[in-house]
ZADRENTI-100146 format. One line per field, with one value per residue (C-alpha): residue number from 1; x negated, y negated, z negated. Coordinates in Angstrom, 3 decimals. Layout:
N
vexza = [NUM:...]
X = [X:...]
Y = [Y:...]
Z = [Z:...]
END
This chain:
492
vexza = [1:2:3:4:5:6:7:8:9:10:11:12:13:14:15:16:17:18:19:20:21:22:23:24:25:26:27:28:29:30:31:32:33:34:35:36:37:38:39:40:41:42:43:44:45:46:47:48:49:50:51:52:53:54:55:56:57:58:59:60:61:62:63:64:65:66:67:68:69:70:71:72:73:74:75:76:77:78:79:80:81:82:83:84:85:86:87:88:89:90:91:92:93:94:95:96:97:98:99:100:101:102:103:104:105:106:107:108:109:110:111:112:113:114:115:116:117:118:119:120:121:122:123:124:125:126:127:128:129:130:131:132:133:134:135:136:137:138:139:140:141:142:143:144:145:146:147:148:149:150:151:152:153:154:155:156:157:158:159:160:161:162:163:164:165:166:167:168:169:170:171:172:173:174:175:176:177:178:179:180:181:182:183:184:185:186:187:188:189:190:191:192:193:194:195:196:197:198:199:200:201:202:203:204:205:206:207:208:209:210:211:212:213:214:215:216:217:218:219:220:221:222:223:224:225:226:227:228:229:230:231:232:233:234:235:236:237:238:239:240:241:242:243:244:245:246:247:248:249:250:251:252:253:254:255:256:257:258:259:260:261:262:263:264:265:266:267:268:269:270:271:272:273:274:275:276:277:278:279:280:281:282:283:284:285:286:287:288:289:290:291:292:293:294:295:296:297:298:299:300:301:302:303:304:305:306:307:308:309:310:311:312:313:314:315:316:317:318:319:320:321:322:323:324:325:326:327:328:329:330:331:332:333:334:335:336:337:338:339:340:341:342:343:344:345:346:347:348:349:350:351:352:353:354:355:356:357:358:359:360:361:362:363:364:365:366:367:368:369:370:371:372:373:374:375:376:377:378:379:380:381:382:383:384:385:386:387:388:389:390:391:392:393:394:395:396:397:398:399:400:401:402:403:404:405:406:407:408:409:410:411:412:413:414:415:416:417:418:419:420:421:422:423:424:425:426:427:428:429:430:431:432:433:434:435:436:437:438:439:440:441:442:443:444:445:446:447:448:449:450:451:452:453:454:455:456:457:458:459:460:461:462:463:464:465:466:467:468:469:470:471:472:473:474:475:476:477:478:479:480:481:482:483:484:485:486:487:488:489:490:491:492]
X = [-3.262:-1.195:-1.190:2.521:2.422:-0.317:2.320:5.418:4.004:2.809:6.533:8.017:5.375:6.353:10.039:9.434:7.849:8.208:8.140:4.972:6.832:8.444:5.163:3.473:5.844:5.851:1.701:1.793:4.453:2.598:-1.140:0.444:1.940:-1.371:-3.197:-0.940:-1.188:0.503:1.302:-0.686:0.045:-1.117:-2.794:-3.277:-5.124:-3.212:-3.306:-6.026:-8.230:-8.910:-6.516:-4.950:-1.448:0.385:2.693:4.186:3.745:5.009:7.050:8.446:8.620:10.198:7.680:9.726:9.155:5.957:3.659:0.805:-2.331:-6.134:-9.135:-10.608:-14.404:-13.466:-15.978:-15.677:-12.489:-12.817:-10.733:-13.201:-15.870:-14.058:-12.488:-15.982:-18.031:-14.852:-15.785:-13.237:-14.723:-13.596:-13.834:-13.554:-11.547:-12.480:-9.796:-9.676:-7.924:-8.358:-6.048:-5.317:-4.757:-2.249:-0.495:0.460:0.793:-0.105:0.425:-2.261:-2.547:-4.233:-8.016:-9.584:-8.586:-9.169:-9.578:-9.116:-9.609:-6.595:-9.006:-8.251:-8.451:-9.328:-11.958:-12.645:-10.623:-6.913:-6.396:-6.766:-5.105:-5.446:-4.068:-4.328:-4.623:-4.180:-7.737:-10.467:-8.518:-9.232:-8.921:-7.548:-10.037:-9.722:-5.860:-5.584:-8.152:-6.185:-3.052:-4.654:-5.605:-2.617:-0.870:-3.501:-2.000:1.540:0.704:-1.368:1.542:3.728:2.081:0.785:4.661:5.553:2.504:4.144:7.435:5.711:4.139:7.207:8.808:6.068:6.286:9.465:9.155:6.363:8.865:11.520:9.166:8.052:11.767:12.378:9.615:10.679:13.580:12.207:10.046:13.328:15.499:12.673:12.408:16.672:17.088:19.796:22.639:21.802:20.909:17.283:17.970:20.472:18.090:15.188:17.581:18.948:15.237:14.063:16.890:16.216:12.742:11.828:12.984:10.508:6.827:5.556:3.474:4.712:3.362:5.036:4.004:4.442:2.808:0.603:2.974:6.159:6.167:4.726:3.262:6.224:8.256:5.408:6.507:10.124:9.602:7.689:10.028:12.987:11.496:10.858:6.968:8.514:7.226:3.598:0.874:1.526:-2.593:-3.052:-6.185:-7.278:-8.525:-10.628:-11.564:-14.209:-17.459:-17.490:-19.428:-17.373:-14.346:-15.026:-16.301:-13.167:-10.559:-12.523:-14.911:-18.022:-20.584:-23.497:-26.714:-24.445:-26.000:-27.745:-26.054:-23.575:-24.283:-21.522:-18.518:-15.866:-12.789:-11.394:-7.653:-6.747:-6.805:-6.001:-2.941:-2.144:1.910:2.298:1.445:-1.349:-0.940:-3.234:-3.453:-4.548:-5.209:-5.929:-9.290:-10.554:-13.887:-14.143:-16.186:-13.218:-10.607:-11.629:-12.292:-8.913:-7.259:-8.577:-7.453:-3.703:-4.702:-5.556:-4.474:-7.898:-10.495:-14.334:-16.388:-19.370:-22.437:-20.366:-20.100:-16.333:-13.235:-10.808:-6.865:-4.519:-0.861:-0.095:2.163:0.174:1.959:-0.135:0.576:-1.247:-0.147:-2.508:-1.207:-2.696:-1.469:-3.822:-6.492:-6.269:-6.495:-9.627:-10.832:-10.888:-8.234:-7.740:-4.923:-4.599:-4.474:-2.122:0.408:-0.528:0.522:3.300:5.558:7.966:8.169:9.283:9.102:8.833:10.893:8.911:11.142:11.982:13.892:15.736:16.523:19.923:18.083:15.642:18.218:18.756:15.059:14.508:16.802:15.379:12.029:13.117:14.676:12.133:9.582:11.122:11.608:7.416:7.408:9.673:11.960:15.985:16.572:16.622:18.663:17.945:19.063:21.070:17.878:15.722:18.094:17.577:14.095:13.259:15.952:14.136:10.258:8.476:6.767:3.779:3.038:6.124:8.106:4.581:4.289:7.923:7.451:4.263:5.400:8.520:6.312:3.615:6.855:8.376:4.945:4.792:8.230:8.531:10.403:12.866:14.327:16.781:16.902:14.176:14.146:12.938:10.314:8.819:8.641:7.332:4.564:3.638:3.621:0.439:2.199:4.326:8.106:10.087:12.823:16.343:18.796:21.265:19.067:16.242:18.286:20.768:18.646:18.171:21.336:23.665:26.469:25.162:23.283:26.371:28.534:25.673:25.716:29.320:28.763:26.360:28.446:31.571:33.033:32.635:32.675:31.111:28.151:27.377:27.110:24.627:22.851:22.783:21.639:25.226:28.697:31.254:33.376:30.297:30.751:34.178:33.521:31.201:33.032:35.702:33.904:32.631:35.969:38.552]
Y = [34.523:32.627:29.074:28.223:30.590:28.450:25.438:26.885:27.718:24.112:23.115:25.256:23.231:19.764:20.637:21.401:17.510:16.546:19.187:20.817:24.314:25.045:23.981:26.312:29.192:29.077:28.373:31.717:33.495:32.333:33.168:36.513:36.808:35.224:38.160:40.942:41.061:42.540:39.900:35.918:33.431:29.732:28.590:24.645:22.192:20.752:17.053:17.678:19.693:22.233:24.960:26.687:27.669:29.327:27.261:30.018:33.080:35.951:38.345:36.354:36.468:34.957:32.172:30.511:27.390:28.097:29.420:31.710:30.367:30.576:28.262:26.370:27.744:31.243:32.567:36.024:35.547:35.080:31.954:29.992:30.666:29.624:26.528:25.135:26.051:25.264:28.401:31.132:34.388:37.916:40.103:43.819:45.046:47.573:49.593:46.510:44.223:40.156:38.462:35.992:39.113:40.583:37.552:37.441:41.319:44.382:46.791:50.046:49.838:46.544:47.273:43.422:40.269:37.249:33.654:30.224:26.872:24.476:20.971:17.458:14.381:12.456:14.707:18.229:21.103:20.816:25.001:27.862:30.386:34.082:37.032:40.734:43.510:47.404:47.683:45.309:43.535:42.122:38.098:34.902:32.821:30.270:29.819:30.089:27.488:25.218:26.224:25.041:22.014:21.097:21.984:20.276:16.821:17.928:19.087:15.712:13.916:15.590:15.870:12.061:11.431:13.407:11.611:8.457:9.493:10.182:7.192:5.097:7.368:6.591:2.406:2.628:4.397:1.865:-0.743:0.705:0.835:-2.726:-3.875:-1.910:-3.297:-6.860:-5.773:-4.588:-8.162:-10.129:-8.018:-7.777:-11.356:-12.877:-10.040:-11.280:-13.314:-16.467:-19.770:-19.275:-16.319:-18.708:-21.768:-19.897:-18.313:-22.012:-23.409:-20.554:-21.523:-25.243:-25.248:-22.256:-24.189:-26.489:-26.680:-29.309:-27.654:-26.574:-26.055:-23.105:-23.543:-21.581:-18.985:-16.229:-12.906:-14.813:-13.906:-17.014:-14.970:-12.795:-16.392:-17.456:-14.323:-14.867:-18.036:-17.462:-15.172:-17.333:-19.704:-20.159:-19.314:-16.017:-13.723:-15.678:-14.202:-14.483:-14.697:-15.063:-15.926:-16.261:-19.333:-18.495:-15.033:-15.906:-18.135:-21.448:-20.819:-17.361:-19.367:-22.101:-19.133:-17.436:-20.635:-22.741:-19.898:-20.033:-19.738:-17.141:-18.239:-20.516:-19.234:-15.801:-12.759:-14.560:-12.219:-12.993:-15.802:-15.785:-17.904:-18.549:-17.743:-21.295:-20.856:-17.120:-17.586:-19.409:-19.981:-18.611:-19.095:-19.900:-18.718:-20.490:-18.543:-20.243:-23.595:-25.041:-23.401:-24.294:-26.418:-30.273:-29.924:-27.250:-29.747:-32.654:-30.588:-28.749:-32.063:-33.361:-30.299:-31.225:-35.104:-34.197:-30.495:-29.588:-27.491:-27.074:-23.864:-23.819:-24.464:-25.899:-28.902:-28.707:-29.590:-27.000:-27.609:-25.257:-24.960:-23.433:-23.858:-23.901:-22.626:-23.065:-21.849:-22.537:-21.531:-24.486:-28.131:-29.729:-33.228:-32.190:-31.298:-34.364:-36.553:-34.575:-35.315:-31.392:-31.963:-34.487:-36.421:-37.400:-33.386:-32.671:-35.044:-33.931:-30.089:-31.013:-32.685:-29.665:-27.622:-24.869:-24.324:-20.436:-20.138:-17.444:-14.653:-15.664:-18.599:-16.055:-13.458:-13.054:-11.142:-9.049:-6.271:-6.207:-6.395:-3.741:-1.430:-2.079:-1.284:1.710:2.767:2.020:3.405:6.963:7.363:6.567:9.550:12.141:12.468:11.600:7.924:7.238:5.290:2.759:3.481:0.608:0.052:-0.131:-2.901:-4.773:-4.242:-5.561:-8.543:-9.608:-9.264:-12.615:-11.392:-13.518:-11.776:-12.206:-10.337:-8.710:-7.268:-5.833:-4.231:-2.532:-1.803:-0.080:2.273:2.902:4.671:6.578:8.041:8.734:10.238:14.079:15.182:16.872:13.545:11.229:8.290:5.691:5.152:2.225:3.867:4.580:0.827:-0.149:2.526:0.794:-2.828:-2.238:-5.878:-6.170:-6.955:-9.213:-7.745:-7.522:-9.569:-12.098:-14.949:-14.481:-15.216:-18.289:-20.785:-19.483:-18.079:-17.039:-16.674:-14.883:-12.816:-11.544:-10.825:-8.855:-6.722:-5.907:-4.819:-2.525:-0.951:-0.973:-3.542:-1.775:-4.269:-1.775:-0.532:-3.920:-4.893:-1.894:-2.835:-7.147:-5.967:-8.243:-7.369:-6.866:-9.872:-11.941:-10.470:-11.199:-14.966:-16.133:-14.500:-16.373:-19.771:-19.006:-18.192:-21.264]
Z = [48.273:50.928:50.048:50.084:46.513:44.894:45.854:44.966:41.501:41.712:41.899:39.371:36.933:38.390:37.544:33.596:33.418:30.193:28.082:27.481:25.900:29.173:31.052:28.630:29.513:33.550:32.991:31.556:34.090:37.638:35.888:35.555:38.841:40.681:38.473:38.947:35.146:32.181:30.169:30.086:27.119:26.860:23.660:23.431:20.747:17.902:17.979:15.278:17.878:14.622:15.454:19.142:18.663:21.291:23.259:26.192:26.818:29.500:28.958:26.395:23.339:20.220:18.794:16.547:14.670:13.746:16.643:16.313:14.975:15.993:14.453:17.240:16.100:16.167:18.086:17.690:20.188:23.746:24.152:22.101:24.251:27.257:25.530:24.438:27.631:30.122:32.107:33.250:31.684:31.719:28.336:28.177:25.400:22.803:20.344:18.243:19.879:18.710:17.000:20.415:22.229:19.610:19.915:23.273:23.831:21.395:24.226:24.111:28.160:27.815:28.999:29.830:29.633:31.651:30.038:32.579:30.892:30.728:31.004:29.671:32.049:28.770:27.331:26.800:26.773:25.755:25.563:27.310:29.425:28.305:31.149:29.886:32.128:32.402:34.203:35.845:38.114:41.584:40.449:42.011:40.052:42.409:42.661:38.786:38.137:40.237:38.445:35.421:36.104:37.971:34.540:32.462:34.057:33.445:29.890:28.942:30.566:28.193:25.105:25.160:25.602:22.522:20.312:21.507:19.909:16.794:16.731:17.567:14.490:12.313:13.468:12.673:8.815:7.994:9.640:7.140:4.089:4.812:4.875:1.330:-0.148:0.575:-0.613:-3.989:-4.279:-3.845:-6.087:-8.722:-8.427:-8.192:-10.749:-13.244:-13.540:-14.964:-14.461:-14.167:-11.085:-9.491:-9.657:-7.823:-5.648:-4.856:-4.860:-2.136:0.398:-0.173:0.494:3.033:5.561:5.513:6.604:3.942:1.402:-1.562:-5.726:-7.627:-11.319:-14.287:-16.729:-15.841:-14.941:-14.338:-9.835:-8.755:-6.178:-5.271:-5.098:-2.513:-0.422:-0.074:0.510:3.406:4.689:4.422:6.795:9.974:9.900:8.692:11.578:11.433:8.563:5.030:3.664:0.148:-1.818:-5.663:-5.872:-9.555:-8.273:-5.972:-6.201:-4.717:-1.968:-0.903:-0.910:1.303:3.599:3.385:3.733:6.307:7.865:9.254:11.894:12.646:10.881:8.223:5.278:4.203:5.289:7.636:10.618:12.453:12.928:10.742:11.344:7.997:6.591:7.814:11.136:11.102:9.345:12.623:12.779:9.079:5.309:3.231:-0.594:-2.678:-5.836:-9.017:-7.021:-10.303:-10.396:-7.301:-7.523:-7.184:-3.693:-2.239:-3.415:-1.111:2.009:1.725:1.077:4.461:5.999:4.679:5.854:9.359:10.284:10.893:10.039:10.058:9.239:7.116:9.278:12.061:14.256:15.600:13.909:15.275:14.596:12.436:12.344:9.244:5.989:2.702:-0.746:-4.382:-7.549:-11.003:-14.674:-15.440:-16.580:-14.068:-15.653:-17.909:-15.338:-13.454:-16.625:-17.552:-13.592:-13.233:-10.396:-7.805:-8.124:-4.374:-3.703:-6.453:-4.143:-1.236:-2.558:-4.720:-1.803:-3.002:-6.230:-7.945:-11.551:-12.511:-16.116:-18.323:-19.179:-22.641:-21.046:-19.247:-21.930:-19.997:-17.053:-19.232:-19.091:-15.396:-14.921:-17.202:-15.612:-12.441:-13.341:-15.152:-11.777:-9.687:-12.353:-12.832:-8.688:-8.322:-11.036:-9.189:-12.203:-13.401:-13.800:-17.427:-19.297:-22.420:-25.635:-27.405:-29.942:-27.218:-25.504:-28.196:-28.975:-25.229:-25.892:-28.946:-27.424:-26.621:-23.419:-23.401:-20.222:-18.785:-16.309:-15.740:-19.109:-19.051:-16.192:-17.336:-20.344:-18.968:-16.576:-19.220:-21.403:-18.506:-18.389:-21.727:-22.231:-21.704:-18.978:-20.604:-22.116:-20.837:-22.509:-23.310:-26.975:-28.883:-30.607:-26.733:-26.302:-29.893:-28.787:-25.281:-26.729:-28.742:-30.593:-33.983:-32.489:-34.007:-36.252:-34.660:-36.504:-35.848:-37.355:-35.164:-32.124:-33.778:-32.693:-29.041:-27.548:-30.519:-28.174:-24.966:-27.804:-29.325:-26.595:-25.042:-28.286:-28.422:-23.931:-25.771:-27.636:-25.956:-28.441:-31.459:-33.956:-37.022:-34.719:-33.626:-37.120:-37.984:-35.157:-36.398:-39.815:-40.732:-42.059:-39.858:-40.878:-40.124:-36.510:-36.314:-37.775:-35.347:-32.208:-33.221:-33.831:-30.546:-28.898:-30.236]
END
């Protein structure tokens, strides 16, 4: 073979850069033409490395979407012994022809076959050239092996470029998912109309700005947490960490490992250095959950870290400086606490120079609708069925509820019955709640609610049921004229 071949097959590669298909297809045409062959085709690795598929072939053929197939430990074919010894081999060919060499031709003249490896740079093999011929042939072993690898380059050259797109693709789904997800948190949060949504919504902008630290109170399942969160991301620390920690949920000695970290040889078991969320969450938030239960000895340490901006891990000698933002939260009194000297009172001020108070939700019985619905939303998309809707009982049903778990308890009890509704059904019934509550619910009449909203109450009613005055009644457990009396009181 006269070298300017070997070079001019070298170009026709170089020129289909990029797109490992086409270097796959003129692989397989200037094997065959080096070989005087019938027909070549080039198999390459998945990006699993568990199957070959075939990428080109000559003559060609129609490959469609889905390639051709072969297990990478098939090793009753011949391109699986050269792809795991990285040897060129030739195979003569009985009646039965393998599946590999079916692929690429089906032809009765075929007699042998030759198989040249199509190597790596990285690591192994990536695939595997495979050249069928009428008879033994006189071979170019030489020429074709540097064909291969010349195309090997190309081919990892292209193939890393196209695992980069998919990675960039994938970066930017999780990049989507993150943003729809913060998304959810806000909305699940703000849900509503009222005062109560507008007043967090009001209290978020006001403080996120800030660095000074800040004390979110209120009852166990009201969002303290998810208020943390947005928070943080309406800031300016909003592209540093967001770490979060429950304070109660650890022993005393675990948590001042985790906050302040510590050195090798601290303690038992402390193989190695661990910085500490304090100085990890380096240029972002802190979230301390359940502050309220962190022990007397934690409080005064993390009180000179507010004090002085620094930090010390367990077992070491250097005080090492943190720029970070901390946010706690406790559905304990601390008031209480701190007159029972089961909280510092120097701390509590030195968390509380901002605060948010978290209503529960049956201060804010004018957004339990809107949260319900998006829960119910959100609830039936996680279960792959039709949105469902709430019956007018069941509006009322959740409207009356006291919720002492709060927005955490409605939103569990809304998924618990989408799960338990059949799929055939469309609307969420009362009797589906009652069910999921595992409580006795109040009963729904106009009395139970005089005392607490009688006039948000009733106009929500008559919304209900698009201002029919008789079904409203049925509903109330009251006669119409009753109804009509108090909207009118209510409306001079």
């Amino acid at each position: 073979m006269k070298p300017p071949l070997l070079l001019s097959l070298c170009q026709r590669l170089r020129e289909q850069a990029g797109d490992h298909v086409a270097i796959s297809r003129v692989l397989a045409e200037s094997v065959r033409e080096l070989e005087g062959a019938l027909a070549a085709g080039v198999y390459l690795r998945d990006y699993a490395g568990e199957t070959l598929f075939l990428a080109g072939q000559f003559p060609e053929s129609a490959i469609g979407e889905d390639p051709p197939r072969l297990s990478a430990e098939n090793w009753d074919d011949p391109l699986c012994y050269c792809l795991h010894t990285g040897m060129p081999a030739s195979f003569a060919l009985t009646d039965e022809l393998p599946e590999s060499v079916r692929n690429v031709s089906a032809s009765p003249d075929i007699r042998s076959c030759g198989v040249y490896p199509v190597p790596e740079l990285g690591s192994g093999g990536m695939g595997c050239v495979l050249v069928l011929y009428r008879s033994p042939s006189r071979t170019c072993r030489t020429a074709c092996q540097y064909l291969c690898l010349y195309a090997g380059a190309l081919l990892e050259l292209a193939r890393g470029r196209k695992q980069s797109g998919y990675a960039l693709q994938s970066l930017e789904r999780e990049i989507r998912q993150l943003k729809a997800d913060k998304s959810a948190r806000h909305d699940q949060m703000l849900a509503g109309s009222g005062p109560a949504a507008r007043s967090l919504c009001e209290a978020v902008a006001r403080v996120g700005a800030s660095s000074a630290p800040l004390l979110i109170t209120g009852e166990t399942g009201t969002g303290k947490s998810l208020l943390a969160r947005m928070v943080h991301d309406a800031g300016n620390r909003r592209n540093g960490p967001f770490l979060a920690i429950n304070c109660g949920a650890l022993t005393a000695s675990l948590l001042e490992s985790e906050l302040f970290g510590h050195v090798k040889g601290a303690f038992s078991g402390a193989v190695a250095y661990h910085k500490g969320l304090l100085r990890s969450a380096d240029g972002g938030t802190v979230f301390l959950d359940e502050i309220g239960e962190m022990p007397p000895s934690l409080q005064v340490a993390l009180l000179q870290v507010l004090q002085d901006h620094k930090v010390r891990p367990v077992g070491g000698a250097t005080f090492h400086p943190v720029n970070m933002r901390i946010i706690a939260a406790t559905n304990r009194d601390l008031e209480e606490a701190m007159n029972a000297n089961a909280f510092r009172r120097d701390l509590y001020h030195r968390l509380a120079v901002l605060t948010i108070h978290v209503p529960p939700l049956r201060e804010r019985r004018e957004d339990i609708l809107e949260l319900a619905s998006l829960f119910l939303e959100r609830g039936c998309a996680k279960a792959g069925r039709p949105t469902l809707r709430l019956s007018p009982e069941a509006c009322l049903l959740l409207l009356g509820y006291g919720y002492p778990g709060n927005i955490r308890e409605l939103e569990a009890m809304i998924e618990q019955a989408i799960n338990a509704t059949p799929a055939d059904c469309v609307e969420l019934g009362a009797d589906d709640l009652v069910s999921r509550t595992g409580r006795a619910l109040h009963p729904l009449s106009l009395s139970h609610f005089r005392e607490m909203q009688e006039r948000w109450f009733i106009q929500q009613t008559m919304k209900l049921y698009d201002g029919d005055i008789q079904a409203c009644s049925r509903a109330l457990d009251v006669h119409p004229r009753t109804i009509r009396r108090r909207l009118s009181s209510l409306h001079p």
